[in-house]
matplotlib code that plots the C-alpha trace (Angstrom):
import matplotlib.pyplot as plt

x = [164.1, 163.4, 165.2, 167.6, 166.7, 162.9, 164.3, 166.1, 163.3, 161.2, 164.5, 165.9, 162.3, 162.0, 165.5, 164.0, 160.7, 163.1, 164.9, 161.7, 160.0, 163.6, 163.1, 159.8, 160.3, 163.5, 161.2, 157.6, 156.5, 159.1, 157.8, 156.9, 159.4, 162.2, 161.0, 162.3, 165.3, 168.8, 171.2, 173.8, 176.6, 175.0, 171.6, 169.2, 166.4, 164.3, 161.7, 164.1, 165.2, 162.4, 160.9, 164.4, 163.8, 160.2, 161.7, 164.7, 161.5, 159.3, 162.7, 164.0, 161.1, 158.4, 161.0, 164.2, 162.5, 158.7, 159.8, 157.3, 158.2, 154.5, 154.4, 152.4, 150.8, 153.6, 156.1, 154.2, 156.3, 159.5, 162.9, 164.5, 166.7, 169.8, 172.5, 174.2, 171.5, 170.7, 168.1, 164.8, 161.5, 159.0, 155.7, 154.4, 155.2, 151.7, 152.6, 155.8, 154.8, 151.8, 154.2, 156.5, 154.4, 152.8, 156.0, 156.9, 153.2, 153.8, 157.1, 156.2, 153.0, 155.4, 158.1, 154.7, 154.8, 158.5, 161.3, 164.9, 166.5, 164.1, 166.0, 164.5, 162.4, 163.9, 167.3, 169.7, 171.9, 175.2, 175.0, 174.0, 171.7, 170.7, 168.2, 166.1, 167.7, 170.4, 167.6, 166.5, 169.7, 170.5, 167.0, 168.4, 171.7, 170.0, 167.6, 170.0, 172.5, 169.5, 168.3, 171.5, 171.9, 167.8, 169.3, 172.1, 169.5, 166.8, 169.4, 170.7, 167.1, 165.9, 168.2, 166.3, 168.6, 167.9, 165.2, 166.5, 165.0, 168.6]
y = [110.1, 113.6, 116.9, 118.4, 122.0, 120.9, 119.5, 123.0, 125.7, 125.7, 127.2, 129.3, 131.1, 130.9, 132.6, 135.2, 136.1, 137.2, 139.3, 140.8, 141.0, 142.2, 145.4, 145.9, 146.0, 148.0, 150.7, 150.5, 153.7, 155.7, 159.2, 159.9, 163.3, 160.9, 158.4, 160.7, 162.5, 161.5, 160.7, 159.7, 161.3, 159.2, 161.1, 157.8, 157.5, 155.0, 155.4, 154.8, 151.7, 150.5, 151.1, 149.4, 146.2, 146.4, 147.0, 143.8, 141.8, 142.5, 142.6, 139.3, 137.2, 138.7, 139.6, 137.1, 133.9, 134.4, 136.4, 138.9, 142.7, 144.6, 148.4, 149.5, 152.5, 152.6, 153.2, 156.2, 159.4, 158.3, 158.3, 155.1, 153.0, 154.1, 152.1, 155.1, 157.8, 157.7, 155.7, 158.0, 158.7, 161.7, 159.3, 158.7, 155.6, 154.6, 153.2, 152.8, 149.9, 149.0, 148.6, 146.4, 144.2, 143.5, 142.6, 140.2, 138.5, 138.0, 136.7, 134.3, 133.4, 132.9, 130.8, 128.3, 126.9, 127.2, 124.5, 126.3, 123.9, 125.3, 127.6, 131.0, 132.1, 135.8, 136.8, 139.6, 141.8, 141.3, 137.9, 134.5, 132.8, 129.3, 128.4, 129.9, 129.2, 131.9, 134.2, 133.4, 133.4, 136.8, 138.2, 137.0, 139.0, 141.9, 141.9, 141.4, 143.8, 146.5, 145.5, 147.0, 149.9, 150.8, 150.0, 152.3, 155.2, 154.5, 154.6, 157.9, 159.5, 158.9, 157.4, 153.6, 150.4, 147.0, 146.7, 144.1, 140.3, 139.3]
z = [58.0, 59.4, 57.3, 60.0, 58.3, 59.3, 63.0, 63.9, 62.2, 65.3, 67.2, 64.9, 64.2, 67.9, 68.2, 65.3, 67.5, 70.6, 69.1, 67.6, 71.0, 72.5, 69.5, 71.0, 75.0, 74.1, 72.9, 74.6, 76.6, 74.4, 74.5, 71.0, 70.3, 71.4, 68.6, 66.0, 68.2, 67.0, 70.0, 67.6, 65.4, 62.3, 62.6, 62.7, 64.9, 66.9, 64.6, 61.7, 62.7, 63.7, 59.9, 58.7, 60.6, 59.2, 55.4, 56.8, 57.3, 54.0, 51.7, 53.1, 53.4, 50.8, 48.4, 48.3, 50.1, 48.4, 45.6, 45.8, 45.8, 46.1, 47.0, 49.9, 51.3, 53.2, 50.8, 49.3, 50.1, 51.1, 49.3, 47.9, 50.1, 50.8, 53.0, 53.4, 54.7, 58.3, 59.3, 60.0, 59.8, 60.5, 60.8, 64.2, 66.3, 66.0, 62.5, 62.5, 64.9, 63.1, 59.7, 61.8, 63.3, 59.9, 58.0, 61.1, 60.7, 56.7, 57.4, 59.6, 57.2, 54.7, 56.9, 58.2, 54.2, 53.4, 54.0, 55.8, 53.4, 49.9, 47.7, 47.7, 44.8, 44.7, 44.4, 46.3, 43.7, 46.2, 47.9, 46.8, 48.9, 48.4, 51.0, 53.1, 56.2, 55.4, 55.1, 58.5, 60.0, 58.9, 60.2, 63.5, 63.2, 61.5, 64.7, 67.3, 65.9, 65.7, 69.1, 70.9, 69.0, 70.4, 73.7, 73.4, 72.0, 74.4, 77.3, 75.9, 75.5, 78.3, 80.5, 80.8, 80.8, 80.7, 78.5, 75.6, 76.5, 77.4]

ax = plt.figure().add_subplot(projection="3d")
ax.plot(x, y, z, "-o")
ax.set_aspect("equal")
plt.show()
């Protein structure tokens, strides 16, 4: 008998990658002064979100499904998290890019040896999450929800529409 988790992870990680690749297309040829420009009364940035869906990617899968919470380079410098502060970021596209296409690559190492129906080694302080699948599902939403406010800021840099995957 096949796991139904098992029989649906190919679409749902599927689902995750184009939203990822929709974040991507929404912001290539970006001029680089607009990557840090807020458009917005709440002050973030391109280049802020873009870091956030990066941290989405490393907190959710490294730290909650593999239980692993490791400092980087990258976190040298810059304040603590704070769901409050306006997502942004003075470092250069270059790398901002280069961080979140590395947290996508150890999620998705991470998600080739782990069950949607396995119970997550790490924990989150506010919700209770009991299999991995939630964790996925919720990258998906984090994504997509992030995807259309870079289409919103990229239409109101520079004027280009239509540049999401949908």
């Amino acid at each position: 008998m096949t796991d139904s988790a098992e029989d649906a992870k190919p679409t749902l990680l599927q689902f995750l990658q184009r939203q990822r690749d929709s974040v991507l297309s929404i912001v290539k040829g970006l001029e680089e002064e607009d990557w840090h420009r807020s458009v917005v009364p709440s002050g973030w940035t391109v280049a802020g979100f873009v870091a956030h869906l990066g941290n989405a990617e490393r907190y959710w899968f490294q730290g909650v499904v593999a239980g692993t919470n490791v400092d980087l380079p990258w976190d040298e410098g810059l304040p603590p998290y704070d769901p409050k502060a306006a997502f942004s970021l003075d470092r250069p596209s270059t790398d901002v890019l280069a961080y979140y296409h590395d947290q996508c690559r150890r999620s998705d190492e991470i998600m080739g040896g782990t069950s949607l129906s396995a119970a997550p080694i790490g924990r989150h302080p506010r919700y209770e999450v009991s299999e991995v699948r939630w964790v996925v599902l919720h990258m998906i939403e984090e994504t997509a929800a992030h995807s259309g406010h870079l289409e919103i800021a990229r239409e109101l840099l520079d004027g280009r529409t239509g540049l999401g995957l949908r």
